[in-house]
C-alpha positions in Angstrom: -94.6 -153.1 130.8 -91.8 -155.9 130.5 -93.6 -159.1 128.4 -91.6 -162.6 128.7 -93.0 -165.1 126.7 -92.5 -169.2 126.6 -93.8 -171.4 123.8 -97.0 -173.1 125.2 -98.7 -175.4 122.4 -100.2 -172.7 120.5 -99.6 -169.7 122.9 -97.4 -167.2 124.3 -97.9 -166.5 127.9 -96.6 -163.0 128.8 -96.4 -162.0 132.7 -96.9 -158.0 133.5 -94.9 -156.9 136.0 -97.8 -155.5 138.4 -99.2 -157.2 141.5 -101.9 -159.3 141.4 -103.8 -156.7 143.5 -102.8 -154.2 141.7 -104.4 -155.9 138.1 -107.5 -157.1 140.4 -109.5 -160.3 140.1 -111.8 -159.0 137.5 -109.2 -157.0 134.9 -109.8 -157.0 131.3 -106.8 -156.1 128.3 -107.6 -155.8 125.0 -105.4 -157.4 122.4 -106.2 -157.1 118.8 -109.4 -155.1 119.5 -110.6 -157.6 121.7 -111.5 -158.1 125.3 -109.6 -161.1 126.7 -110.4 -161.7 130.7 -107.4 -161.8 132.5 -108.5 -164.7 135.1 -109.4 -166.6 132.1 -107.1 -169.1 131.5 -104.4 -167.8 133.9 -102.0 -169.4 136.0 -99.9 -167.7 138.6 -100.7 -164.2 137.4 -99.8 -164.9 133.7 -102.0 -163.8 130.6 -103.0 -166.1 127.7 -102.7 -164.3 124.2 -102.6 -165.7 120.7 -99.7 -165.5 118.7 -100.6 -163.5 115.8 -101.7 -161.0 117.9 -98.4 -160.7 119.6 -96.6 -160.7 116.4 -99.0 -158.1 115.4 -98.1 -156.1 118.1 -94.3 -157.0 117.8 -94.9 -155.7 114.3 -96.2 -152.2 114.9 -93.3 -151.8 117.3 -91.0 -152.4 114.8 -92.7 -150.1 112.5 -92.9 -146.9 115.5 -89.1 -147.9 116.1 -88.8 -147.0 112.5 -90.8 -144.6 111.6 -90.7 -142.4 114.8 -87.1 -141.2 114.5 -88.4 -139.7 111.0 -91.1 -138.3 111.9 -89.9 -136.9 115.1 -86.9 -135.4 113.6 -84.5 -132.9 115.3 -85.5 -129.9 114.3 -89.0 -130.6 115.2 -88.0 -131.9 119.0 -86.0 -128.6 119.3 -89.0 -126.4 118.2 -91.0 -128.1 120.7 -87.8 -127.7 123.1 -87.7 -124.5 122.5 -91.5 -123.4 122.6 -92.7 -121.2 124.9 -94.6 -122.7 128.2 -98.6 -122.0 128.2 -97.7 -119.3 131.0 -95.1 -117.9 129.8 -97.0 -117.2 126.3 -100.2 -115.9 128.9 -97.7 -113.1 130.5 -96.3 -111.7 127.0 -100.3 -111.2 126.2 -101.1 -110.1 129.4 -97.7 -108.0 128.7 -99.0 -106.8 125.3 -102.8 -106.2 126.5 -101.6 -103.7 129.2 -99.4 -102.3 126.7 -102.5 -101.9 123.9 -104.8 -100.1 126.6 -102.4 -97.3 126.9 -101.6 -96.6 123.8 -105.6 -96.5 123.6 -105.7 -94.6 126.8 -103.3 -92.1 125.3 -105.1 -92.0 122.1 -108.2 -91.6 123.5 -106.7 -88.4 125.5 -105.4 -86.9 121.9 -109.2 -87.3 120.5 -110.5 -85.2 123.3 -107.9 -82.5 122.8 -108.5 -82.7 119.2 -112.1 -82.6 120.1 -112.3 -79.9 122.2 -109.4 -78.0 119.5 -112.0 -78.4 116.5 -114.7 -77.4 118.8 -113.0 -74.2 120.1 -112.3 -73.3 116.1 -115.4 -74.1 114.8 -116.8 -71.5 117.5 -113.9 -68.8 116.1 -114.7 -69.7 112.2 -118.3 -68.9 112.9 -117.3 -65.8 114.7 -114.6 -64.4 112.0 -117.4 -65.3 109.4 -120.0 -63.4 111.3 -117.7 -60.3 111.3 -116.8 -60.9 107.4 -120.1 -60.5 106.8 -120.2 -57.2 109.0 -117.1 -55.9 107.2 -118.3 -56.7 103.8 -121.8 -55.1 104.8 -120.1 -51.9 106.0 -117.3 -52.2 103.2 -121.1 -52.2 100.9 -122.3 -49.0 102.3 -119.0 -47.1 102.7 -118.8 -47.9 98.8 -122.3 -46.7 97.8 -121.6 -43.4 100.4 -118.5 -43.3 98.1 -120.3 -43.4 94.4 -123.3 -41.2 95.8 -120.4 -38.9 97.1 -118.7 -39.2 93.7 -121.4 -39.2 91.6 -122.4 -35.8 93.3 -119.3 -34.0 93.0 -119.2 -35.6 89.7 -121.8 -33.9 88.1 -120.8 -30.7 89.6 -117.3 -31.3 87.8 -119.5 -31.2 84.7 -121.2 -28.7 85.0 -118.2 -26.2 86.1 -116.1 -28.0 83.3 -119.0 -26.7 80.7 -117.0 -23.5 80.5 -113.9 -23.0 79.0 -112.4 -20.4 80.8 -113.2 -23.1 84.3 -110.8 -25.5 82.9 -108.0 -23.3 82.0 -108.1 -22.1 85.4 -107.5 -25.6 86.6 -104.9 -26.0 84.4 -103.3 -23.1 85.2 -104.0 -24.3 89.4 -102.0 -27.3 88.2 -104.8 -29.3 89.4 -105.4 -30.9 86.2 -103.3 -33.7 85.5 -104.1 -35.7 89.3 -107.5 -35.2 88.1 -107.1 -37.2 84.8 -105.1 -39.6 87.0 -108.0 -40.5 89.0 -109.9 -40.6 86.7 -107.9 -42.8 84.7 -107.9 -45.3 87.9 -111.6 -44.9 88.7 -112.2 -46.1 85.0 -109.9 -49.0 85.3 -111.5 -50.0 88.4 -115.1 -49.7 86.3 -113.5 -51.9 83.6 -112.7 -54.9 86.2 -116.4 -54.3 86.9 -117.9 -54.6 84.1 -118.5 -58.6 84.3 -121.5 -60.4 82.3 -124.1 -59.8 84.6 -123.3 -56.0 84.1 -123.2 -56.1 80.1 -126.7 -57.2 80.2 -129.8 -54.9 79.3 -130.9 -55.2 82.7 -128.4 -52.5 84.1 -129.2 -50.0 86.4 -128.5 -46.7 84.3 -129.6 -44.7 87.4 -127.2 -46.3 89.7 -124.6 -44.0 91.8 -121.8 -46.2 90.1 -122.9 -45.6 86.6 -123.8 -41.8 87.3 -120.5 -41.7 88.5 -118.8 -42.8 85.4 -121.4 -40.7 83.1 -120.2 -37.5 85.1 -116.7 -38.5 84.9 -116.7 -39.1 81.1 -118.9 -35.9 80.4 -115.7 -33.9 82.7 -113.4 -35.9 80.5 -115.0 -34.5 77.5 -115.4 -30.9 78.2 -111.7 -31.0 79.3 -111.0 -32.9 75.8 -113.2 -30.1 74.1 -110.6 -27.0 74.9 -107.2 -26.4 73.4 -105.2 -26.4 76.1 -107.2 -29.7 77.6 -106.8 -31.4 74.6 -102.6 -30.9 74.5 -102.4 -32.4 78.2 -104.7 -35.4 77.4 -102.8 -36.0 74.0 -99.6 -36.2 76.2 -99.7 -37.2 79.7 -103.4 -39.1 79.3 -102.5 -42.0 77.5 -104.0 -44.3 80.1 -107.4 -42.7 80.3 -107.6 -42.9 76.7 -106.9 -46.1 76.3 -109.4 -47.1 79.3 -112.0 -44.9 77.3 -111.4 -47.1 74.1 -111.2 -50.5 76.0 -114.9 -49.4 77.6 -115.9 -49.2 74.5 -114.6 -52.7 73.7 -116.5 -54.6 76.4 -119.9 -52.8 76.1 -122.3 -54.6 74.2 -124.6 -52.7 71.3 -127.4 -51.4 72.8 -125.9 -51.0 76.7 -125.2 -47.9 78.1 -125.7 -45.6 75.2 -125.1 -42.3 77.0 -121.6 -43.7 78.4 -121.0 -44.6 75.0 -122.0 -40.9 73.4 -119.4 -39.1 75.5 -116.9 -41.3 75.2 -116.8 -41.3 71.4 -117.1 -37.1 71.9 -114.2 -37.4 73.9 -111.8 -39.5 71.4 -113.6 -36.7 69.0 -112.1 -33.9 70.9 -108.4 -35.5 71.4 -108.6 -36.6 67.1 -108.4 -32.8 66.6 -104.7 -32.3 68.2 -102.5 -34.7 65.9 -100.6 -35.8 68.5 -103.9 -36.9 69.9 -105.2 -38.4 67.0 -101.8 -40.3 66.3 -101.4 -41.9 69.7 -105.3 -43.2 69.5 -104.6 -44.9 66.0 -101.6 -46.9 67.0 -104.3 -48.7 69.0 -105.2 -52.4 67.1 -108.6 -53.1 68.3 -109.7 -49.0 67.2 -110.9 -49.7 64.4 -112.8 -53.1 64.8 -114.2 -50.9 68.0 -115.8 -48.4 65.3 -117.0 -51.0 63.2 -119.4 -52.8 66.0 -119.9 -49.4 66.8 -121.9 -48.6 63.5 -123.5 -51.8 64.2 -125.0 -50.6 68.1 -128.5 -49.5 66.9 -128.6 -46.3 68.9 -128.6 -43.8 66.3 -126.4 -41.2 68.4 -124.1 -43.4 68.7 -123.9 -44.9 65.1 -123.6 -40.7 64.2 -120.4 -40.1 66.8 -119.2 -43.1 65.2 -118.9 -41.8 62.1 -117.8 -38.6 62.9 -115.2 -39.9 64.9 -114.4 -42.4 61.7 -114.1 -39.0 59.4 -111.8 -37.4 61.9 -109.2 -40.2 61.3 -109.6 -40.4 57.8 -108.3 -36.7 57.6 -104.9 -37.6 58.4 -102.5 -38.4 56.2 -100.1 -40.1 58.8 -102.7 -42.1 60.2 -104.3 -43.7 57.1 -100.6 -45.1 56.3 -100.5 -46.3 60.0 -104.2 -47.5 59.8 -103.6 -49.0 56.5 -105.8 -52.1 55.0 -108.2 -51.8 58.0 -109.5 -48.5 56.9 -110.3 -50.8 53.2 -112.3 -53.6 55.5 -115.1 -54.4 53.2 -117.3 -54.9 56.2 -116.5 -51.5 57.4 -117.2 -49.9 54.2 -120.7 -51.8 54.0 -121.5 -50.8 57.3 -121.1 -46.9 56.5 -122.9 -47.8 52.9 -125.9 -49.2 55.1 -126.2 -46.3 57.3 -126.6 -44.5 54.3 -130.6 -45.2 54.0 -130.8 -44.3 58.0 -134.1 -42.3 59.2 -131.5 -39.8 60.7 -131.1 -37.0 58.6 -127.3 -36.5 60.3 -126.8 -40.1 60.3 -127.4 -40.5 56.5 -125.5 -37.2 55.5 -122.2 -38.1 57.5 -122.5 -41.5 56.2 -122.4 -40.7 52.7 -119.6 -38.5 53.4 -117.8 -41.1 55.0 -118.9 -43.1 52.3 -117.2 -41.2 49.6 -113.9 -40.3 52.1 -113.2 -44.6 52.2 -114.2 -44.7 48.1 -111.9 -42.1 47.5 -109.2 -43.8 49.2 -109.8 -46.9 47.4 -109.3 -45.0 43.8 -106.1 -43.7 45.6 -105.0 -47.3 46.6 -106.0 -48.7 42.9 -104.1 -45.5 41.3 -100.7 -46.4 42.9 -100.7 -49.6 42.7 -102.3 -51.1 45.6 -100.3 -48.2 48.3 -102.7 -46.3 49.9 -100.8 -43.0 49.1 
């Protein structure tokens, strides 16, 4: 509103430009946080107001005529130029909400064929499992079928291979040497076997599987126990020897002392051809092998031990290739012990064992330390 104001003794009279009937007969202003009437006092449509208050009001105009251009400065009158009308702002959400309940929509449609993909595999897991666990029961019984088969014909092996004149006819058949080949594959697969839960005393010693092996070895021995047998194992049965002396290895004392028996009657049999007896001693772990062996507490076994032990210590050759290990002071104590046995055989081949490794040692002690 336009104010005009005259001096009038102590007041400034200030005339609003509105119509009388506009302001009404009974309109109040406030001035200076007071109510002033506006028929009090007036004449012709003007207002009475004290001067301070005007110059009080004069004052903060001044100030917002100031103050306003810095606080209102350009950058903040383009921002709210520029900012986006309340419906304009309303259709980009709008905009954005349609936009959210597809991609929820289409999300929602991936987790139902995810769903019903998890569901439909699930259902073929638990049906390849249940025929696993038909395989692996048949695989179980075709594998017992196949060591009762084996240990049958097995034992029949053995008992044909007890005469001589049986084996040379199998060598002569050529039949032979894929027989020592199986054989030296069946005892491989035995070895991968033999796991802790087999080395324990808790075996089964009447099980197909391990009267399988038995009857195997025992074929392998009777084979080893004829000239002609002994020349093929000492040259083309390298691997089943050394799968015989690595059994050996893994058995605990006590376990298995049948296996055991025939497979130190076996390495027996193949010490007598030198060939034989050569290719065994280049293996490391022999004798550590015969040392736990005098150590097993089955007296038939402590016995082939030591005959197998005097078979080596025959050789010339093979005590140079033997060397200090044949001087082990544990093994000589060991053969020393077995000395005082209850075994009549067991303490006479000890003490002849016994006086084989001390004759050694005065051979070693004569020549200076060399063995021969």
């Amino acid at each position: 509103m336009k104010i005009s104001a005259f001096k009038d003794e102590d007041s400034w009279r200030s005339q609003p430009q509105m119509s009388r009937k506009t302001a009404g007969p009974n309109m109040s202003l406030l001035f200076g946080g007071q109510k002033v009437d506006s028929n009090h006092g007036a004449k012709d449509g003007f207002v009475s107001v004290r001067r301070r208050d005007l110059e009080k009001l004069t004052t903060e105009i001044m100030q917002l005529r100031e103050f306003l251009p810095k606080v209102l400065n350009r950058n903040l009158t383009e921002v709210l130029q520029n900012a986006p009308k309340p419906e304009t702002k309303k259709e980009v959400i709008v905009q954005e909400q349609g936009q959210l309940q597809q991609e929820c929509l289409h999300l929602q449609s991936r987790l139902d064929s995810v769903q019903t993909e998890c569901q439909r595999e699930r259902e073929e897991k638990l049906l390849l499992r249940e025929q696993l666990w038909q395989s692996g029961t048949e695989l179980q019984q075709q594998a017992d079928f196949c060591s009762h088969l084996g240990s049958a014909a097995c034992n029949l092996l053995w008992s044909c291979s007890a005469k001589e004149n049986t084996v040379t006819l199998w060598i002569a058949d050529g039949k032979l040497q894929l027989f020592l080949n199986v054989a030296a594959q069946t005892l491989e697969s035995f070895l991968k076997s033999l796991d802790d839960g087999m080395k324990t005393p808790t075996e089964d010693h009447n099980s197909h599987e391990h009267q399988f092996v038995l009857a195997l070895v025992g074929t392998i021995t009777n084979i080893a126990a004829t000239t002609s047998g002994r020349d093929i194992l000492s040259t083309s049965g390298h691997v089943l020897l050394d799968a015989l002396i690595k059994l050996l290895e893994l058995m605990k004392p006590g376990i298995l002392p049948k296996l055991k028996v025939l497979i130190l009657m076996a390495l027996y049999n193949v010490s007598i051809n030198v060939k034989g007896l050569k290719y065994i001693s280049k293996n490391k772990g022999l004798m550590a092998v015969i040392g736990t062996l005098l150590d097993d507490g089955h007296w038939e076994v402590c016995l082939h031990s030591l005959r197998f032990l005097q078979s080596v210590l025959l050789d010339k050759d093979v005590i140079l290739l033997l060397g200090s290990s044949l001087l082990d002071p544990t093994l000589g104590a060991r053969v020393s012990q077995l000395t005082a046995s209850a075994q009549p055989k067991i303490r006479v081949t000890a003490q002849q064992t016994l006086e084989d490794l001390l004759a050694l040692q005065q051979v070693q002690k004569s020549n200076g330390g060399k063995l021969l």
